[in-house]
PAPADREN-361374 format. One record per residue: residue in three letters; x, y, z of N, C-alpha, C, O in turn. Coordinates in nm, 3 decimals, padded with zeros to 5 digits, always signed. Each point is the difference from the previous one (the first is absolute). Layout:
<sites>
<site><r>Ala</r><n_X>X</n_X><n_Y>Y</n_Y><n_Z>Z</n_Z><ca_X>X</ca_X><ca_Y>Y</ca_Y><ca_Z>Z</ca_Z><c_X>X</c_X><c_Y>Y</c_Y><c_Z>Z</c_Z><o_X>X</o_X><o_Y>Y</o_Y><o_Z>Z</o_Z></site>
...
</sites>
This chain:
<sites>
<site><r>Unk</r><n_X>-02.472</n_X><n_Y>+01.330</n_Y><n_Z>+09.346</n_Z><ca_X>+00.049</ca_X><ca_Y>+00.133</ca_Y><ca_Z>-00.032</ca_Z><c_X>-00.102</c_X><c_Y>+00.082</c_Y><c_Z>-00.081</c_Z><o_X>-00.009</o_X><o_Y>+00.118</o_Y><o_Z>+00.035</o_Z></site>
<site><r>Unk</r><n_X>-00.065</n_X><n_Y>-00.156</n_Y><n_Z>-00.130</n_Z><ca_X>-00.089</ca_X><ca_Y>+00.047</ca_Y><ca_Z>-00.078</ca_Z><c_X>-00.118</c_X><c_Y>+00.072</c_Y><c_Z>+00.089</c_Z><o_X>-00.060</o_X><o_Y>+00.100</o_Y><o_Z>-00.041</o_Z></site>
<site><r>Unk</r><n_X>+00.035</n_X><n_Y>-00.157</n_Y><n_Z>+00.158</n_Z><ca_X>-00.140</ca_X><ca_Y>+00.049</ca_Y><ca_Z>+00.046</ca_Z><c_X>+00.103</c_X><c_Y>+00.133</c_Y><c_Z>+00.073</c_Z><o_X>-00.023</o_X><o_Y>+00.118</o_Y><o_Z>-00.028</o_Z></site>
<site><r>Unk</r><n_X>+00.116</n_X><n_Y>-00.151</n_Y><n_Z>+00.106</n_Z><ca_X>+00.093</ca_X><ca_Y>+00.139</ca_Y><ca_Z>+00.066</ca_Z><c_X>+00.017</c_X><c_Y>+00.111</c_Y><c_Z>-00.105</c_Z><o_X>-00.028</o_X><o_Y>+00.118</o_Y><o_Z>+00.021</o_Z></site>
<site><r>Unk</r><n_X>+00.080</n_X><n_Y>-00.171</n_Y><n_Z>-00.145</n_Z><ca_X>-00.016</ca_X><ca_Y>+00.110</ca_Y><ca_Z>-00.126</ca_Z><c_X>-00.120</c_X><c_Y>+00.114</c_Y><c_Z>-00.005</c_Z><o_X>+00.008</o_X><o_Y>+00.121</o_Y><o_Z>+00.024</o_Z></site>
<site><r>Unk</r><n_X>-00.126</n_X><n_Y>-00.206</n_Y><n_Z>-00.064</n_Z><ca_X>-00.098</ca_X><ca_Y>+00.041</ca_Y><ca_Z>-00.005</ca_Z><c_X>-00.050</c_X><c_Y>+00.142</c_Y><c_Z>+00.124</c_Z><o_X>-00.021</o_X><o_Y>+00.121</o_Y><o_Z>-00.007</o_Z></site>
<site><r>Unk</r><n_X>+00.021</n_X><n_Y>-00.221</n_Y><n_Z>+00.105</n_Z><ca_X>-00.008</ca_X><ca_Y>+00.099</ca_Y><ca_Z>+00.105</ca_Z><c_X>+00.052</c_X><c_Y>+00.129</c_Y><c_Z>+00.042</c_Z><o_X>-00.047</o_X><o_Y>+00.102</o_Y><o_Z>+00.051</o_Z></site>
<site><r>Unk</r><n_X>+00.173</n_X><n_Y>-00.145</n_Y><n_Z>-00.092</n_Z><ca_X>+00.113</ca_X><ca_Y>+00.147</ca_Y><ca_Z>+00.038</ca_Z><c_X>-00.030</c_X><c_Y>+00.076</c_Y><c_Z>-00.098</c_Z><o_X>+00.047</o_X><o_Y>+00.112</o_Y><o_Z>+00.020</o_Z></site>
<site><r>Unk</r><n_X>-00.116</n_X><n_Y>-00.121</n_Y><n_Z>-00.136</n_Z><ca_X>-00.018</ca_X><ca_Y>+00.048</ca_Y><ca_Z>-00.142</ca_Z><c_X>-00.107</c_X><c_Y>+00.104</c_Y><c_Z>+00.024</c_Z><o_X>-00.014</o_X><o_Y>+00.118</o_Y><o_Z>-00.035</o_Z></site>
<site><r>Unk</r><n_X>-00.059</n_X><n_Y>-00.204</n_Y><n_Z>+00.109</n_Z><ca_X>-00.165</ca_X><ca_Y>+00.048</ca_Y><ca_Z>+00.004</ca_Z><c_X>+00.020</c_X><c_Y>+00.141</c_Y><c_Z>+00.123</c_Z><o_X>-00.060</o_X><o_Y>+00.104</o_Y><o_Z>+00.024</o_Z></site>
<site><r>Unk</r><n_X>+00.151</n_X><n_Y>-00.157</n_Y><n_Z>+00.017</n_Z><ca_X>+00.001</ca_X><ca_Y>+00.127</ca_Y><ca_Z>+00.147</ca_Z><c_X>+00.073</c_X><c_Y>+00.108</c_Y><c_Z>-00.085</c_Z><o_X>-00.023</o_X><o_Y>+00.120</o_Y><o_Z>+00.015</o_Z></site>
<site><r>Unk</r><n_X>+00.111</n_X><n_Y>-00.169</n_Y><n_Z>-00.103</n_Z><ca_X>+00.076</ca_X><ca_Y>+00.105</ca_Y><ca_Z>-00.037</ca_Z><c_X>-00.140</c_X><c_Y>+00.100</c_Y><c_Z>-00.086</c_Z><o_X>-00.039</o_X><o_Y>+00.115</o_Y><o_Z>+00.022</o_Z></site>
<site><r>Unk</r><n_X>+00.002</n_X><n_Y>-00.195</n_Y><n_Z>-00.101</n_Z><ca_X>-00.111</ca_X><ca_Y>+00.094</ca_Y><ca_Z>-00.082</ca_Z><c_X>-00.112</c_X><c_Y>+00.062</c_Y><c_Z>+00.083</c_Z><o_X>-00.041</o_X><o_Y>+00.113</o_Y><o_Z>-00.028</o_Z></site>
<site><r>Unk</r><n_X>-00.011</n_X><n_Y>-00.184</n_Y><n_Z>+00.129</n_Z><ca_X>-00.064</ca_X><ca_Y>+00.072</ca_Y><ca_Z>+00.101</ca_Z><c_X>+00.098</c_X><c_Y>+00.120</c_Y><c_Z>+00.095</c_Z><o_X>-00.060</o_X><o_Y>+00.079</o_Y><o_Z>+00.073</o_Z></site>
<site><r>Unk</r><n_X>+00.211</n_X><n_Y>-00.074</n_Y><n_Z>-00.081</n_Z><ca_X>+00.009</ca_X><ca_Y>+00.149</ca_Y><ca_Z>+00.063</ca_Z><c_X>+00.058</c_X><c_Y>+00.106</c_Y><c_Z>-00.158</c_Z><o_X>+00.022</o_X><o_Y>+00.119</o_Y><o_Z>-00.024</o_Z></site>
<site><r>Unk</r><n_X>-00.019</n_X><n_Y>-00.202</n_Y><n_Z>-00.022</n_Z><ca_X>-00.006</ca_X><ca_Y>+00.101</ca_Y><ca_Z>-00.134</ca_Z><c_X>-00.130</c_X><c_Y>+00.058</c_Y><c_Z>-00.051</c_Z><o_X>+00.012</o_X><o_Y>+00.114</o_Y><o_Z>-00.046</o_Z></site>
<site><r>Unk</r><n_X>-00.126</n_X><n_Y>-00.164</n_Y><n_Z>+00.044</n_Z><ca_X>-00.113</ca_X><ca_Y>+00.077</ca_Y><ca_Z>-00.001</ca_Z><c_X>-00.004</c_X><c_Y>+00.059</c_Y><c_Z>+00.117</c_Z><o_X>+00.001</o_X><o_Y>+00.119</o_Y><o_Z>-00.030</o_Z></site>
<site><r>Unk</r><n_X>-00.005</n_X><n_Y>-00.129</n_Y><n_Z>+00.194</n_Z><ca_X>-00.037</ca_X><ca_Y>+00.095</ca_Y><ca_Z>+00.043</ca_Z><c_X>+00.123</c_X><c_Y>+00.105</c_Y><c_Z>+00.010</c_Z><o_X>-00.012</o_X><o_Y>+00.074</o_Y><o_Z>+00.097</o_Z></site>
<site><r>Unk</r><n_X>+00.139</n_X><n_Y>-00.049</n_Y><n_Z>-00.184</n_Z><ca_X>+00.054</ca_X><ca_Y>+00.165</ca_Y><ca_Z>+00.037</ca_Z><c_X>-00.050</c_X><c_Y>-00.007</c_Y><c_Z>-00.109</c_Z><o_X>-00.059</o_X><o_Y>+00.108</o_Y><o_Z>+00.013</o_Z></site>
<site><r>Unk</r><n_X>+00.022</n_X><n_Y>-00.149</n_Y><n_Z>-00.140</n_Z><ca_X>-00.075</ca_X><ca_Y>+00.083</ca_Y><ca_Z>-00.116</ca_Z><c_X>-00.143</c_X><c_Y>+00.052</c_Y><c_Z>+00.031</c_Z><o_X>-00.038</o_X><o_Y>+00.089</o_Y><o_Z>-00.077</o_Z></site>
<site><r>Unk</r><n_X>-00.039</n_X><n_Y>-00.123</n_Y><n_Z>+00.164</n_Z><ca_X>-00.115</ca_X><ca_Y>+00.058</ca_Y><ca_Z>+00.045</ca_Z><c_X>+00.050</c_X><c_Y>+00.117</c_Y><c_Z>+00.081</c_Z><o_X>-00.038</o_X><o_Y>+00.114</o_Y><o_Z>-00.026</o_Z></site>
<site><r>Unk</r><n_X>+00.140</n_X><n_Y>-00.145</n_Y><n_Z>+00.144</n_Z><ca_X>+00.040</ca_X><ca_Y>+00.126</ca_Y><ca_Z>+00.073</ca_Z><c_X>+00.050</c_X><c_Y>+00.170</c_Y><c_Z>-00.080</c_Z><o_X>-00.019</o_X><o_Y>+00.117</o_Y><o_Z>+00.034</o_Z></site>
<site><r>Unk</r><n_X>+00.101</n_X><n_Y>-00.193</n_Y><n_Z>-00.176</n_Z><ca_X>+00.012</ca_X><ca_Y>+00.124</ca_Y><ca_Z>-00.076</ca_Z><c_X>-00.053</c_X><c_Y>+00.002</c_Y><c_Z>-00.088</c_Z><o_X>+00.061</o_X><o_Y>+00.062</o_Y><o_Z>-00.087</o_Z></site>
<site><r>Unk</r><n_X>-00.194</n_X><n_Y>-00.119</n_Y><n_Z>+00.040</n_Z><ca_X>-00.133</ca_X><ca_Y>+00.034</ca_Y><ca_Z>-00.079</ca_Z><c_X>+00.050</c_X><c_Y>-00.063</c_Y><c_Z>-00.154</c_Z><o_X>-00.045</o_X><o_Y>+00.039</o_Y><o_Z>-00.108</o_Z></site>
<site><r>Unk</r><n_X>+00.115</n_X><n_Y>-00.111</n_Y><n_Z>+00.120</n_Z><ca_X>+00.074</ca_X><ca_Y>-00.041</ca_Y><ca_Z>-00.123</ca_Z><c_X>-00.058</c_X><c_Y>-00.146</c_Y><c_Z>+00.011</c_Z><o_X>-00.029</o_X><o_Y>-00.057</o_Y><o_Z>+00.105</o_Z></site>
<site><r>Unk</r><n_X>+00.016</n_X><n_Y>-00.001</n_Y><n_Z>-00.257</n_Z><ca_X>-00.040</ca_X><ca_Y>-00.097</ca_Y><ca_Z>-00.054</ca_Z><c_X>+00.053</c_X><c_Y>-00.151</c_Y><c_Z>+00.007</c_Z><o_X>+00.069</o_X><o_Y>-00.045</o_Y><o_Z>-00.091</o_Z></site>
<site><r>Unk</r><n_X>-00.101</n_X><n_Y>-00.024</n_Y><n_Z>+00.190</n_Z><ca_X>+00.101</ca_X><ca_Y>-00.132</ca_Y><ca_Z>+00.033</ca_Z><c_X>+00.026</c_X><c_Y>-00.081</c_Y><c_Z>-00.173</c_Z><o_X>+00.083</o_X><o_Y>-00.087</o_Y><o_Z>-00.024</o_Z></site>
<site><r>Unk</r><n_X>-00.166</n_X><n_Y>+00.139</n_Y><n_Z>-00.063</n_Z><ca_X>+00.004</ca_X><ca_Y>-00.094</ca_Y><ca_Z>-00.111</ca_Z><c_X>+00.105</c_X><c_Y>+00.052</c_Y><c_Z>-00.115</c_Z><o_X>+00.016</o_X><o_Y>-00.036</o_Y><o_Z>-00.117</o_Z></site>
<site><r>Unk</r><n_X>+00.050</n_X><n_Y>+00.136</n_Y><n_Z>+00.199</n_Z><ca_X>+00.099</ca_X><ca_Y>+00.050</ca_Y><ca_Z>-00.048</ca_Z><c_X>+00.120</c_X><c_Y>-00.019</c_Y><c_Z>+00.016</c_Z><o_X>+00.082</o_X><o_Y>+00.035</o_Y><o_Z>-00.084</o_Z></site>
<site><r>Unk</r><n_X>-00.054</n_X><n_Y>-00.092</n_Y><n_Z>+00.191</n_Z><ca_X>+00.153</ca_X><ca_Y>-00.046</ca_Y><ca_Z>+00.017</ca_Z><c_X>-00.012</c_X><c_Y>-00.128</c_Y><c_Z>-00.032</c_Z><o_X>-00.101</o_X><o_Y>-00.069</o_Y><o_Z>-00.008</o_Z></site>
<site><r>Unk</r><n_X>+00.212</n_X><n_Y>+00.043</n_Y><n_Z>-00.010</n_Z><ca_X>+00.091</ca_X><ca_Y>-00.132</ca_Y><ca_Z>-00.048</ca_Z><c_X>+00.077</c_X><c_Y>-00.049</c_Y><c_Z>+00.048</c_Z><o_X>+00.118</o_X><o_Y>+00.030</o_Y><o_Z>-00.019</o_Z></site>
<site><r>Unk</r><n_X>-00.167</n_X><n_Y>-00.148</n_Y><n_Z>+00.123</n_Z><ca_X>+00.070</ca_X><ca_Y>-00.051</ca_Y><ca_Z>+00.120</ca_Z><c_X>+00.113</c_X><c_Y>-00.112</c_Y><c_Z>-00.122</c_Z><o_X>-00.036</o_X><o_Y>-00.056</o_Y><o_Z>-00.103</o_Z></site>
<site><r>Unk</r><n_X>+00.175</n_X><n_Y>+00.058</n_Y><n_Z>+00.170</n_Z><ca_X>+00.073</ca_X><ca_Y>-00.108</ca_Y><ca_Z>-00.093</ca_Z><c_X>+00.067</c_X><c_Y>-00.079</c_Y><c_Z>+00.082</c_Z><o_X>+00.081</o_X><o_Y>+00.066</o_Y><o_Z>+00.065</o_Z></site>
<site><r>Unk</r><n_X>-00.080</n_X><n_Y>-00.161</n_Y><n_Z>-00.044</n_Z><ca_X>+00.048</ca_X><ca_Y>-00.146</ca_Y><ca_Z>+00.104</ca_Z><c_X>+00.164</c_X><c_Y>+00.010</c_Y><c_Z>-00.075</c_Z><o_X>+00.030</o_X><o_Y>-00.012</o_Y><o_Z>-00.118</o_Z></site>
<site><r>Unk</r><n_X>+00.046</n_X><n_Y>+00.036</n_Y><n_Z>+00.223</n_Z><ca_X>+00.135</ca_X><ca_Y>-00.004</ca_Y><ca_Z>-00.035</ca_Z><c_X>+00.048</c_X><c_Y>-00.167</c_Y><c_Z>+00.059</c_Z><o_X>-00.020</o_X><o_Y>-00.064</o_Y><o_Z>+00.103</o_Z></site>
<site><r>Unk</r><n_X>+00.073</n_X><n_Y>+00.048</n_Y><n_Z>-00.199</n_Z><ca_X>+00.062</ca_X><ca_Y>-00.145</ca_Y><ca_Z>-00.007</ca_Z><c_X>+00.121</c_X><c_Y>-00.003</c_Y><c_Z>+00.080</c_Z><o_X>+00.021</o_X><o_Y>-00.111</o_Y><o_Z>+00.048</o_Z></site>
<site><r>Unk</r><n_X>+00.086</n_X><n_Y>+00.224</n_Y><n_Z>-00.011</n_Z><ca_X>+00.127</ca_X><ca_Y>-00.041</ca_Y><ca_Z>+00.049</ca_Z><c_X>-00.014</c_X><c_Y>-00.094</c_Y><c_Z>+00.106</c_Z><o_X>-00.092</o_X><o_Y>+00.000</o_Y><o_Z>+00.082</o_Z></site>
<site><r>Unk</r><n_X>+00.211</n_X><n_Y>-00.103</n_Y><n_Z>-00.089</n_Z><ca_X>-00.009</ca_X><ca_Y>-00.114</ca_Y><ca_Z>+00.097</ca_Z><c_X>-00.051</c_X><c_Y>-00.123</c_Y><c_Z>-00.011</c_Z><o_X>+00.049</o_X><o_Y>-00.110</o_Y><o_Z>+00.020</o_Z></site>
<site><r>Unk</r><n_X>-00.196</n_X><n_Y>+00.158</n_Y><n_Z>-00.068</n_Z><ca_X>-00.088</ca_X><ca_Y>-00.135</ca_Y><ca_Z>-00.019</ca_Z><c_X>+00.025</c_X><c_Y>-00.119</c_Y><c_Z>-00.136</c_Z><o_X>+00.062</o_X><o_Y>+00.025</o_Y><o_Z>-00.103</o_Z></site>
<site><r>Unk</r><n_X>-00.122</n_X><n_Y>-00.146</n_Y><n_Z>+00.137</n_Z><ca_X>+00.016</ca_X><ca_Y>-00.037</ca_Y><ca_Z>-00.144</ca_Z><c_X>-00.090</c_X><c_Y>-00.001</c_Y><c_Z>-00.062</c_Z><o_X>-00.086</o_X><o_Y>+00.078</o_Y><o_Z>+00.041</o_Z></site>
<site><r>Unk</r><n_X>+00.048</n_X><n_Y>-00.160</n_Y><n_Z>-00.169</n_Z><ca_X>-00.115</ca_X><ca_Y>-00.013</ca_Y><ca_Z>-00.055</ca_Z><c_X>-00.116</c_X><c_Y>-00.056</c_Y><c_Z>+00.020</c_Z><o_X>-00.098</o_X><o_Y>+00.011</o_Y><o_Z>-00.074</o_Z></site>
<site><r>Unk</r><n_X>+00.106</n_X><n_Y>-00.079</n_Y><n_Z>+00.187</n_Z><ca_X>-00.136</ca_X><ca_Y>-00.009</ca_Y><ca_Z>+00.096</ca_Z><c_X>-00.063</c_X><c_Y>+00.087</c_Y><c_Z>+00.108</c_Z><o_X>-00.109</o_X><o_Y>-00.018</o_Y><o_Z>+00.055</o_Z></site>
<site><r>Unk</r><n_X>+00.184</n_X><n_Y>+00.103</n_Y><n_Z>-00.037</n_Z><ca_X>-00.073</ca_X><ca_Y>+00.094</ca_Y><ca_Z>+00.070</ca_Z><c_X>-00.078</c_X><c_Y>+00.122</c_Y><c_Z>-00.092</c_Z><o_X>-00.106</o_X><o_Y>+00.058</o_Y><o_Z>+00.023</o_Z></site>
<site><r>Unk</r><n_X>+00.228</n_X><n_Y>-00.039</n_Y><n_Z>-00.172</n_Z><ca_X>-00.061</ca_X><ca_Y>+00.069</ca_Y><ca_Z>-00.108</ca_Z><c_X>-00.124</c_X><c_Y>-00.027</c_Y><c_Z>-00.034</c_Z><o_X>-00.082</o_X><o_Y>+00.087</o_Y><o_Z>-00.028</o_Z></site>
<site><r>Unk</r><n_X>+00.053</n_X><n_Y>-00.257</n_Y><n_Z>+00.030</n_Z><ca_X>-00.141</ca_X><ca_Y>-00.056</ca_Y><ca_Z>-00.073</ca_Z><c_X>-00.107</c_X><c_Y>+00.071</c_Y><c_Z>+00.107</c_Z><o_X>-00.096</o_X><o_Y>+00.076</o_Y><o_Z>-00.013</o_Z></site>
<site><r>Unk</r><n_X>+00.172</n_X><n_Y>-00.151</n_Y><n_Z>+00.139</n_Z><ca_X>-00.118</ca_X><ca_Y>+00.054</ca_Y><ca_Z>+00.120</ca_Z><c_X>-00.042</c_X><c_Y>+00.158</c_Y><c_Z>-00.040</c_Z><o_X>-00.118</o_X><o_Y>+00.025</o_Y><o_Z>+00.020</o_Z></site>
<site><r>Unk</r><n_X>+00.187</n_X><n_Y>+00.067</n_Y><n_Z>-00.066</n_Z><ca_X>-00.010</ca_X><ca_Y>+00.140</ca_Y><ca_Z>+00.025</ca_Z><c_X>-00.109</c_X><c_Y>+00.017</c_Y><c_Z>-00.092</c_Z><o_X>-00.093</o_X><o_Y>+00.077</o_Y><o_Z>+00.026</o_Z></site>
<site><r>Unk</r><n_X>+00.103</n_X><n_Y>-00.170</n_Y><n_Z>-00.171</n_Z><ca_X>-00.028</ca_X><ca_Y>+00.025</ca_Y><ca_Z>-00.151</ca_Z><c_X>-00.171</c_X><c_Y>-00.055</c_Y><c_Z>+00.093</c_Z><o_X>-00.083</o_X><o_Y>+00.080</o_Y><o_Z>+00.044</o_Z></site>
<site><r>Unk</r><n_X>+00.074</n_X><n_Y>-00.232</n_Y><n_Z>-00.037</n_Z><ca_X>-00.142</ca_X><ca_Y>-00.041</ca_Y><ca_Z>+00.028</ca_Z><c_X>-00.115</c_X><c_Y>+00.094</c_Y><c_Z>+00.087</c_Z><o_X>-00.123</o_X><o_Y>+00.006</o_Y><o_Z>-00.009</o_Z></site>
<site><r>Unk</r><n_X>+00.248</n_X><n_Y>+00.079</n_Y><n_Z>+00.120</n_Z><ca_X>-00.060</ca_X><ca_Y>+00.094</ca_Y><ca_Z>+00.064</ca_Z><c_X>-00.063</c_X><c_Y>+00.099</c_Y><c_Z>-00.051</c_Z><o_X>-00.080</o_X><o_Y>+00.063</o_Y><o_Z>+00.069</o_Z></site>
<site><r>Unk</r><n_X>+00.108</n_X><n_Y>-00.031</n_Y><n_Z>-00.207</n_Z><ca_X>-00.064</ca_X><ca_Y>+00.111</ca_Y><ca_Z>-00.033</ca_Z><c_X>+00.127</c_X><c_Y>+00.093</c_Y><c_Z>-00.046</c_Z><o_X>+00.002</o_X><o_Y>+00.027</o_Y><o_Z>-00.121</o_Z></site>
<site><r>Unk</r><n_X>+00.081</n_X><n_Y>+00.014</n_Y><n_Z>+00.183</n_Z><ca_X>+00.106</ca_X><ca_Y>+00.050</ca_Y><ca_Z>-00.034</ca_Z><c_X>+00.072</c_X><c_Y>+00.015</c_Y><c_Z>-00.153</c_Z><o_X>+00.117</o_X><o_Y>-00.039</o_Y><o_Z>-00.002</o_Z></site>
<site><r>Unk</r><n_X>-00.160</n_X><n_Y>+00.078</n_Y><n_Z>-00.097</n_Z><ca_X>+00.071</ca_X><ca_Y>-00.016</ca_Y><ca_Z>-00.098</ca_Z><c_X>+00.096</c_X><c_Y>+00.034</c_Y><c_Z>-00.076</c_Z><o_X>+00.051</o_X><o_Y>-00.049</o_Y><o_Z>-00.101</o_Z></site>
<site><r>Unk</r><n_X>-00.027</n_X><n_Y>+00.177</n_Y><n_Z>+00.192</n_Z><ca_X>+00.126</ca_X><ca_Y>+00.082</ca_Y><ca_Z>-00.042</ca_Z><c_X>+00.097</c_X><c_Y>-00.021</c_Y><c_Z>+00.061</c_Z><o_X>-00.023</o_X><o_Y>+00.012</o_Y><o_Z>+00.120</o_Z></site>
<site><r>Unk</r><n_X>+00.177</n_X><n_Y>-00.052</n_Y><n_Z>-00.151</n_Z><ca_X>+00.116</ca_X><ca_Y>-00.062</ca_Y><ca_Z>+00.089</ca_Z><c_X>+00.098</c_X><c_Y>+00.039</c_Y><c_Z>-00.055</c_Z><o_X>+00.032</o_X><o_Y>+00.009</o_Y><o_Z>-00.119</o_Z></site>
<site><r>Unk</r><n_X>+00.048</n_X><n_Y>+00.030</n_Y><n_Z>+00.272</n_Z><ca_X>+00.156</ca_X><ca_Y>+00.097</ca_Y><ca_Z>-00.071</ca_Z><c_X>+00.109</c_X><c_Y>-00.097</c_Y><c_Z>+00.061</c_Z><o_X>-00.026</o_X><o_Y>-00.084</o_Y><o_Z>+00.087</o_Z></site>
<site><r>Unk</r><n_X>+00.168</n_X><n_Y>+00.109</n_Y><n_Z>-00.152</n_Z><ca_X>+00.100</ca_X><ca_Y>-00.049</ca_Y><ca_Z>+00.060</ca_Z><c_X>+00.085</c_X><c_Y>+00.091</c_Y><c_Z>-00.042</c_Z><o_X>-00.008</o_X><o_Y>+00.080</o_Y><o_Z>-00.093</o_Z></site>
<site><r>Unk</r><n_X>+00.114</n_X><n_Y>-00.103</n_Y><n_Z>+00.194</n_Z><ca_X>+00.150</ca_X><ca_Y>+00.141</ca_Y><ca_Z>-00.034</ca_Z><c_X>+00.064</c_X><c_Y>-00.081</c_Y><c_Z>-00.048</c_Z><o_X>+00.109</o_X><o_Y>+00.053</o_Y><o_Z>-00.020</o_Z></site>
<site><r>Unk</r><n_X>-00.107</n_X><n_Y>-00.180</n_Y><n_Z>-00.021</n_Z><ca_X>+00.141</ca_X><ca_Y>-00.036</ca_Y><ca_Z>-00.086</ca_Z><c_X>-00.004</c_X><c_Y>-00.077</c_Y><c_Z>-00.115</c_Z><o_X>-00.048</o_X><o_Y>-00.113</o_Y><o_Z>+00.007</o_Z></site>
<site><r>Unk</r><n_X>+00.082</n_X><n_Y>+00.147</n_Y><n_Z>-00.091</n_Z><ca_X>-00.065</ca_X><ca_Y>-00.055</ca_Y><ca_Z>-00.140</ca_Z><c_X>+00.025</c_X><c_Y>-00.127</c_Y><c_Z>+00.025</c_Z><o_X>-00.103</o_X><o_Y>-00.060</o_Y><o_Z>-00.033</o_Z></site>
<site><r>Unk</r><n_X>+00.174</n_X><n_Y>-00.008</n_Y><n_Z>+00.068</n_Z><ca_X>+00.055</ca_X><ca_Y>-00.153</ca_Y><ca_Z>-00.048</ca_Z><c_X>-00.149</c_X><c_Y>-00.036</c_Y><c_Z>+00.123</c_Z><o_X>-00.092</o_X><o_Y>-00.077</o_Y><o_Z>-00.025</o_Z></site>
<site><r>Unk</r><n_X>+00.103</n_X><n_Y>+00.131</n_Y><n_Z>+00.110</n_Z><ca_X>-00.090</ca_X><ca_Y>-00.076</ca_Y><ca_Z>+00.090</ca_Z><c_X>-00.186</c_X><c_Y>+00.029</c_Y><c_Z>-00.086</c_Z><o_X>-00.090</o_X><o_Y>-00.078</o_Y><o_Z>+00.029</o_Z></site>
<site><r>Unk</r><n_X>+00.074</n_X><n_Y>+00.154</n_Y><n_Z>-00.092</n_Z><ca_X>-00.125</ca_X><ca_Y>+00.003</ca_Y><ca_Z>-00.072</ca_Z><c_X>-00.007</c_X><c_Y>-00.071</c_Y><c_Z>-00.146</c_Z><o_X>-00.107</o_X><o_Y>-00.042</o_Y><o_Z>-00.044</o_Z></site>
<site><r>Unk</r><n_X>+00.214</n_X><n_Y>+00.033</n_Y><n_Z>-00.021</n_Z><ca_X>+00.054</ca_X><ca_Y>-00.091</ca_Y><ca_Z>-00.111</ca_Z><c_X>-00.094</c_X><c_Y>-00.149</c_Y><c_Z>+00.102</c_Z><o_X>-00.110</o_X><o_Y>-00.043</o_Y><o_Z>-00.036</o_Z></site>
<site><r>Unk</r><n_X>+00.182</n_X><n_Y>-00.005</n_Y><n_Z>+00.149</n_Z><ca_X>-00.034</ca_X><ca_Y>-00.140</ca_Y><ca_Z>+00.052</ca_Z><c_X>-00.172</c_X><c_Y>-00.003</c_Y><c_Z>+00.033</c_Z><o_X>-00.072</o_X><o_Y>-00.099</o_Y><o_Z>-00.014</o_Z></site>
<site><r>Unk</r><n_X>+00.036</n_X><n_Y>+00.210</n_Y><n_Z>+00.053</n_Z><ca_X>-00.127</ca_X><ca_Y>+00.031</ca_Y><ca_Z>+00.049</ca_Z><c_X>-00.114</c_X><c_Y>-00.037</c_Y><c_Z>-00.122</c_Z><o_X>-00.091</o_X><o_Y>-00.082</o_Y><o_Z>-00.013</o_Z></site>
<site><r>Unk</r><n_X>+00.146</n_X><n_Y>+00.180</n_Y><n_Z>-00.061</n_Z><ca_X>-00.071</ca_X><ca_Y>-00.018</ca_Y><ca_Z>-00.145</ca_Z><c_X>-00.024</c_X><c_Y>-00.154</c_Y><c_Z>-00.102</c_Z><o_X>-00.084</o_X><o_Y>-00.041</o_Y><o_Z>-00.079</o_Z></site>
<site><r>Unk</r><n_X>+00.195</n_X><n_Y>+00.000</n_Y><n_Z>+00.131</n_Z><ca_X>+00.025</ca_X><ca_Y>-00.159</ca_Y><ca_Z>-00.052</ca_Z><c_X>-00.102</c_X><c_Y>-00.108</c_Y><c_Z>+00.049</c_Z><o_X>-00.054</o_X><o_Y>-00.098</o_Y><o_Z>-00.052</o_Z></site>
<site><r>Unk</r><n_X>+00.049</n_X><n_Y>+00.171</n_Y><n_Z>+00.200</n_Z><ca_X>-00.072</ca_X><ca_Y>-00.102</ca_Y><ca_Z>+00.124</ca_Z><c_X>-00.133</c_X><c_Y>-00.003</c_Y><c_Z>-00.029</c_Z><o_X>-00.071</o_X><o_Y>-00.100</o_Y><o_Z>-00.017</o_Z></site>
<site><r>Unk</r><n_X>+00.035</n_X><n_Y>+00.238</n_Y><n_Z>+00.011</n_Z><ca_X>-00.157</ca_X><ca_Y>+00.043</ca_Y><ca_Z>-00.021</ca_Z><c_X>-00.059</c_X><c_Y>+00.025</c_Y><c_Z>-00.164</c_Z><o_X>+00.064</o_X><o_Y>+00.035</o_Y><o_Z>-00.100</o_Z></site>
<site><r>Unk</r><n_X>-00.204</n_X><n_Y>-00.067</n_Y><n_Z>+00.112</n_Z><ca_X>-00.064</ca_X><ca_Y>-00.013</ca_Y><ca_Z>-00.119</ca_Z><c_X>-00.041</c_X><c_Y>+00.220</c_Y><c_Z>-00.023</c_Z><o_X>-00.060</o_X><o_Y>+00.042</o_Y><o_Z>-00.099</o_Z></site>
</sites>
């Protein structure tokens, strides 16, 4: 799962720089955030090792567990 992480990560940031090139805007400016709904805390790690360091969830109890899981 970790190398699939990675990958889907990397494409994501590669089409996020190119519409920030298309509208002349700064890819080092947005703030891509790996939403957790669904997953557990191994796909979180995968997201975290990926590079990903910013991570949202919509439900507190489920980020309460998230937070527990992860360093």
């Amino acid at each position: 799962m970790p190398t699939t992480v990675a990958a889907n990560l990397a494409r994501v940031r590669e089409r996020v720089a190119e519409a920030c090139h298309r509208c002349g805007r700064d890819p080092h400016g947005v703030t891509l955030v790996g939403v957790t709904k669904y997953v557990g805390p191994d796909a979180a790690r995968a997201l975290l090792a990926a590079g990903c360091t910013d991570l949202a969830e919509s439900r507190p109890q489920r980020l309460w567990e998230m937070a527990a899981a992860l360093p």
